[in-house]
DOKE-585946 format. One line per field, with one value per atom (N, C-alpha, C, O): x, z, y; atom name; residue number from 1; residue in three letters. Coordinates in steps of 0.1 Angstrom, whole numbers. Layout:
<rs>
X = c(X;...)
Z = c(Z;...)
Y = c(Y;...)
a = c(CA;...)
k = c(NUM;...)
r = c(Ala;...)
</rs>
This chain:
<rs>
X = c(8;0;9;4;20;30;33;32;36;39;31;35;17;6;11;19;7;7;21;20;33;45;42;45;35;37;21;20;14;5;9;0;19;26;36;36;45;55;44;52;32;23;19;20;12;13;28;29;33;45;48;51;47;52;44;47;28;21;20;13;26;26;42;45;47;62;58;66;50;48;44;46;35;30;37;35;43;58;64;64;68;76;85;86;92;104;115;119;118;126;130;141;119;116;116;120;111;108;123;121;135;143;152;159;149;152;144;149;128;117;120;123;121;124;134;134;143;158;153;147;151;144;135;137;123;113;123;119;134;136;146;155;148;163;150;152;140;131;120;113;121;111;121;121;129;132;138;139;142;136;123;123;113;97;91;82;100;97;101;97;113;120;112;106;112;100;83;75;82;68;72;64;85;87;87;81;96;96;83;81;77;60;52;42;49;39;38;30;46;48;60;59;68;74;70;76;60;53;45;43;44;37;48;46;62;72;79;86;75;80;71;75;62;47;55;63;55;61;74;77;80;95;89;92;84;79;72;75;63;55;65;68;74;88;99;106;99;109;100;102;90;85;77;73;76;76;87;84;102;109;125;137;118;123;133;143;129;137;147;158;144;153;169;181;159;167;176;188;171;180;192;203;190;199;213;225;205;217;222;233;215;226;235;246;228;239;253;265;250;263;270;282;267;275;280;288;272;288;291;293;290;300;300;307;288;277;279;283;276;271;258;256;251;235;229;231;224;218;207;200;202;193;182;185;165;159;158;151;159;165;153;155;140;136;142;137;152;157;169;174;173;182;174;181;160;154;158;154)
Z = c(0;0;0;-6;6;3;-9;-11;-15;-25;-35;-40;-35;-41;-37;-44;-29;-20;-28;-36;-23;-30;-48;-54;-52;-73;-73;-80;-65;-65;-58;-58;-51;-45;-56;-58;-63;-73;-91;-99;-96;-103;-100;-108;-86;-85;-83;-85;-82;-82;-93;-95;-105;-119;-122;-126;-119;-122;-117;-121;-108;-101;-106;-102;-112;-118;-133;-137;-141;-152;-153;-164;-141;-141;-138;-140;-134;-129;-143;-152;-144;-157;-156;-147;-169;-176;-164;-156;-166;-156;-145;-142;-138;-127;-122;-111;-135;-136;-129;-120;-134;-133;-122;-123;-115;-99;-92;-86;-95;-95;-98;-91;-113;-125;-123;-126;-118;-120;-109;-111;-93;-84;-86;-78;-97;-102;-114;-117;-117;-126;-118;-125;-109;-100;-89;-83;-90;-84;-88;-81;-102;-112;-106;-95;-116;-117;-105;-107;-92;-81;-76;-68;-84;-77;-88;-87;-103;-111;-110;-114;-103;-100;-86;-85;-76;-67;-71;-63;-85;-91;-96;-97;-100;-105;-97;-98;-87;-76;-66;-61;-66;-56;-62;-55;-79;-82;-93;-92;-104;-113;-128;-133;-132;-141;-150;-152;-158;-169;-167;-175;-155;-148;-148;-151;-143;-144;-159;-163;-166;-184;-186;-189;-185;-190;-184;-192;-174;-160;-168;-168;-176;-183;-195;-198;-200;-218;-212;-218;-199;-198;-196;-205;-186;-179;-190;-189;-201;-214;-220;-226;-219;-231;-222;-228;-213;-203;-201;-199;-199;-199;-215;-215;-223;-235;-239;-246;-235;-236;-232;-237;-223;-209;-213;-217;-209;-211;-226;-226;-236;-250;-248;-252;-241;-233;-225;-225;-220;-208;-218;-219;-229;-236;-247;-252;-247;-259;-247;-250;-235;-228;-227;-229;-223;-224;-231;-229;-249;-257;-263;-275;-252;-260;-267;-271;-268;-278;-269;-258;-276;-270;-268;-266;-270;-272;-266;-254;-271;-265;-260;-263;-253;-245;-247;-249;-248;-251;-252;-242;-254;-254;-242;-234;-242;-227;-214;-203;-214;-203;-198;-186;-208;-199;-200;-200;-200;-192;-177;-170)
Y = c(-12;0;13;23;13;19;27;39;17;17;27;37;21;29;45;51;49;61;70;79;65;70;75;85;61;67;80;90;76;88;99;107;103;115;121;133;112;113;115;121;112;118;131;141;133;149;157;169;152;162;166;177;156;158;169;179;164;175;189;198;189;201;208;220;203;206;210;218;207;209;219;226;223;240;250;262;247;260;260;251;272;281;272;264;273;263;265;257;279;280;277;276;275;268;256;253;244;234;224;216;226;218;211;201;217;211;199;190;204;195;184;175;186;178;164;152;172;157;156;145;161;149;139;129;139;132;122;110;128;116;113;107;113;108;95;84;101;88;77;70;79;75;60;54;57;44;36;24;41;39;29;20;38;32;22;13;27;15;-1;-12;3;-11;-15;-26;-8;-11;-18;-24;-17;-20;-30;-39;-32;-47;-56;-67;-52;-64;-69;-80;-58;-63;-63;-64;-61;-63;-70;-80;-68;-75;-71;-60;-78;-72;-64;-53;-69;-68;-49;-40;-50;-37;-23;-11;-31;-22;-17;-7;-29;-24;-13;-2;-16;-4;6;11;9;21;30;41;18;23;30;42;25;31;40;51;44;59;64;71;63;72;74;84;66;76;85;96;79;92;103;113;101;116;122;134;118;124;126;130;123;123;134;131;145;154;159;164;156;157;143;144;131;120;126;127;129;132;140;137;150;162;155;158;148;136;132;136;121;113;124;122;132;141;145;144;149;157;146;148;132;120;112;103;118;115;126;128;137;149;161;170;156;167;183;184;189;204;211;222;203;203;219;221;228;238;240;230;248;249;256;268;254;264;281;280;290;304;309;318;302;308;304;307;297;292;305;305;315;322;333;343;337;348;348;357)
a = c(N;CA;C;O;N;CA;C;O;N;CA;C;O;N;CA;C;O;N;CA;C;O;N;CA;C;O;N;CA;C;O;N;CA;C;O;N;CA;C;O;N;CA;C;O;N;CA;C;O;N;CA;C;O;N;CA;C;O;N;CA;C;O;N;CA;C;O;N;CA;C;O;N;CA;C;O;N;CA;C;O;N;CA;C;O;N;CA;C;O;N;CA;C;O;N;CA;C;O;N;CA;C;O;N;CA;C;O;N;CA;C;O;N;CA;C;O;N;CA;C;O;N;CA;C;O;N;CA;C;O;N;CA;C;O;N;CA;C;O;N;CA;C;O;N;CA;C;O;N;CA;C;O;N;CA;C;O;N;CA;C;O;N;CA;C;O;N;CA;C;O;N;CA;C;O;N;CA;C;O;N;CA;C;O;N;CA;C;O;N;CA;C;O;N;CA;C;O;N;CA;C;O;N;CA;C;O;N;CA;C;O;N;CA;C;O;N;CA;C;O;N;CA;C;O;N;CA;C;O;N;CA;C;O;N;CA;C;O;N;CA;C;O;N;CA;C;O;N;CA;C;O;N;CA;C;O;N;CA;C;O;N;CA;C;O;N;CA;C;O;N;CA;C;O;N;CA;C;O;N;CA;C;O;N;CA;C;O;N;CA;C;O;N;CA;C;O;N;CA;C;O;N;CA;C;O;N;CA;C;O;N;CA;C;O;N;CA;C;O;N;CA;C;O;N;CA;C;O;N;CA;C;O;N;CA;C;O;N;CA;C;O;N;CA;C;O;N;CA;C;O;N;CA;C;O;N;CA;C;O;N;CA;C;O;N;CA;C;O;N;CA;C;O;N;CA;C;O;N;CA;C;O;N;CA;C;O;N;CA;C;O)
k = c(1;1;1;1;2;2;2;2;3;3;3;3;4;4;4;4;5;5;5;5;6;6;6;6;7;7;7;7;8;8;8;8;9;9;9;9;10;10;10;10;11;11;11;11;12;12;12;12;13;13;13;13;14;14;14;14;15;15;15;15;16;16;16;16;17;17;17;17;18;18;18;18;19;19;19;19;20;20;20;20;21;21;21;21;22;22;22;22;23;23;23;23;24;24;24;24;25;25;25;25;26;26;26;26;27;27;27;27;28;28;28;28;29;29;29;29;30;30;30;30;31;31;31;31;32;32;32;32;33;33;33;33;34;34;34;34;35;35;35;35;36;36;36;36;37;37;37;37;38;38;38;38;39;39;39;39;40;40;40;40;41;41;41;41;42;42;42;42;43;43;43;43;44;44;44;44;45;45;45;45;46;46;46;46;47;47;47;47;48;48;48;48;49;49;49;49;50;50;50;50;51;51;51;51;52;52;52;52;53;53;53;53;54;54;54;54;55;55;55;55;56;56;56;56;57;57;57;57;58;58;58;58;59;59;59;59;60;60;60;60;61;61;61;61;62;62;62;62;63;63;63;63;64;64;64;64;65;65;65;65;66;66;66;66;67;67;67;67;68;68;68;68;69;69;69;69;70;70;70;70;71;71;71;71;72;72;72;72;73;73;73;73;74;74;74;74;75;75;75;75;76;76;76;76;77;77;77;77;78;78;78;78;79;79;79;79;80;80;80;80;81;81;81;81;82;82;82;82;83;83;83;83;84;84;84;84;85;85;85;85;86;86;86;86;87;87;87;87)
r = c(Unk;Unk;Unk;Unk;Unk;Unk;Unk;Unk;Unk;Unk;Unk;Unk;Unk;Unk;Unk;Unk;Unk;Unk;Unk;Unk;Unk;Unk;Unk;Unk;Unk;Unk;Unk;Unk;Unk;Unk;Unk;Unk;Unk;Unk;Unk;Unk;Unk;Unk;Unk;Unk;Unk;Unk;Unk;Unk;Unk;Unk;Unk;Unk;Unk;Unk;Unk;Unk;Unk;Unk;Unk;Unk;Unk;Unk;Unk;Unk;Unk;Unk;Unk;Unk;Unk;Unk;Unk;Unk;Unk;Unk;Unk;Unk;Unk;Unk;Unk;Unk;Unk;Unk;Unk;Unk;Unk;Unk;Unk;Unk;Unk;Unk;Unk;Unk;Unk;Unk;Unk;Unk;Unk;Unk;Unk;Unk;Unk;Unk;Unk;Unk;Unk;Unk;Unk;Unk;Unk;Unk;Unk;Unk;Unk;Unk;Unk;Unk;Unk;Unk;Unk;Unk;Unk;Unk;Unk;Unk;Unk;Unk;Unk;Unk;Unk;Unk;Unk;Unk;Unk;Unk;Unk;Unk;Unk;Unk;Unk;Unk;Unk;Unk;Unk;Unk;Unk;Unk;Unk;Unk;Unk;Unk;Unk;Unk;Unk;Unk;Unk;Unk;Unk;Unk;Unk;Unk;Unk;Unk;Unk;Unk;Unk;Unk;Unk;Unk;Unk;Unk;Unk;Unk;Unk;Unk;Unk;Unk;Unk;Unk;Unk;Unk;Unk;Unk;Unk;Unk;Unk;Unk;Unk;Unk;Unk;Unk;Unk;Unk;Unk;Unk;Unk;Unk;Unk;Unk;Unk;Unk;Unk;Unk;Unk;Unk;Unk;Unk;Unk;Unk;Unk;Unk;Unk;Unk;Unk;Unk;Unk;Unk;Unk;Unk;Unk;Unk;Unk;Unk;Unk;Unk;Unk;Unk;Unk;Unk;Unk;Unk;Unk;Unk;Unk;Unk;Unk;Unk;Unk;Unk;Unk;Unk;Unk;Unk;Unk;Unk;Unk;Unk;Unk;Unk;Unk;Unk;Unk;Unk;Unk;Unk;Unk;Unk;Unk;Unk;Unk;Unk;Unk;Unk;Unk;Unk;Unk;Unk;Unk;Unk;Unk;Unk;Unk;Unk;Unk;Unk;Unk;Unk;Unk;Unk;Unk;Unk;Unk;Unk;Unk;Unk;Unk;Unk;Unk;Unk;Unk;Unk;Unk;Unk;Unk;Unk;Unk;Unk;Unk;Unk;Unk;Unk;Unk;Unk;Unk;Unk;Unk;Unk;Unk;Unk;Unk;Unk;Unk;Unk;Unk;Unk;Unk;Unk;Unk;Unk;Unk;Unk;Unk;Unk;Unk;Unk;Unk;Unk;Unk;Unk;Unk;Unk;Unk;Unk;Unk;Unk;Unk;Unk;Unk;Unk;Unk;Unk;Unk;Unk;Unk;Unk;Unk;Unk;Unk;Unk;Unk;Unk;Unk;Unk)
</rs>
């Protein structure tokens, strides 16, 4: 039951992150993705695998952008940043 409770606390968060200005957003942001796969692997293990795959395909493509960003600075890339981000 735990469990439940935590992914429905970590859903509003995202959603309560998505409404804050860009600017804003990114602190939120890498905590929610520094704890997504955390609670997905938590879903694999007490509930079912098959549950936690689903969990991975919503969690890349909710964070897709982001995750793209990561893999470009990790091979090197210079990848730039939205231009509302340095208001």
């Amino acid at each position: 039951m735990t469990l439940l409770y935590l992914c429905i606390l970590w859903v509003f968060a995202s959603a309560i992150c998505a409404m804050l200005p860009i600017r804003l957003q990114y602190v939120p942001a890498v905590i929610l993705l520094i704890v997504a796969p955390i609670l997905i692997i938590m879903i694999g293990i007490q509930i079912n695998p098959l549950v936690a795959i689903a969990a991975v395909v919503a969690f890349l493509s909710m964070f897709r952008n982001p995750l793209r960003f990561i893999w470009a600075k990790l091979r090197g890339q210079n990848p730039q940043l939205p231009p509302e981000m340095y208001k």
